[in-house]
C-alpha positions, 0 to 999 in steps of 0.5 A, spaced: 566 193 742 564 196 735 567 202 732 566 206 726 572 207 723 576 208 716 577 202 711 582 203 705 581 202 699 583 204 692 590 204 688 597 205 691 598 213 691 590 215 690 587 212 697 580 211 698 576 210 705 570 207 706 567 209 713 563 203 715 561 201 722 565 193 724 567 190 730 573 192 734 577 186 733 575 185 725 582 188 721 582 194 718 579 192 711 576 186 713 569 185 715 564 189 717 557 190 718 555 196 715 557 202 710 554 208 712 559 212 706 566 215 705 571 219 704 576 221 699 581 226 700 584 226 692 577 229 690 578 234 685 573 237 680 565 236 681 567 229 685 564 228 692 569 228 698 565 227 703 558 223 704 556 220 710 550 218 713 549 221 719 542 218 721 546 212 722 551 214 724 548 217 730 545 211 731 550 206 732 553 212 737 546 211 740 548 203 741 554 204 743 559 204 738 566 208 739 568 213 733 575 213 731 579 221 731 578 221 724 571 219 723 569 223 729 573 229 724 569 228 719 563 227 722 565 234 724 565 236 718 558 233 716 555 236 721 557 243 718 556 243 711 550 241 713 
């Protein structure tokens, strides 16, 4: 099964998320097929908390891919800034 879920990244206390599209059974920050963007919820200033692709995003909905709660939040979210 495929999902789109978060992989973390950054430093200890700043954390940094990937959103990327992996295999069910690949860990959280392992491997995955592809990065459609990220989200960083330290932002501050003129820096960019959210930036989704959603084209591709729904493609992989389309294929069958599962999103996670958070994604799917996010997602949300995308949909409305828009």
């Amino acid at each position: 099964m495929v999902v789109i879920r978060l992989a973390r990244g950054g430093s200890k206390k700043r954390p940094f998320y990937n959103i990327v599209v992996a295999s069910k059974a690949a860990r959280r920050d392992g491997r995955f097929i592809e990065r459609v963007g990220f989200y960083n919820p330290m932002a501050a200033g003129a820096e960019q908390p959210l930036r989704l692709a959603l084209d591709r995003v729904s493609y992989w909905a389309g294929v069958g891919a599962q999103l996670s709660p958070t994604v799917q939040r996010l997602v949300d979210q995308a949909k409305v800034a828009v």
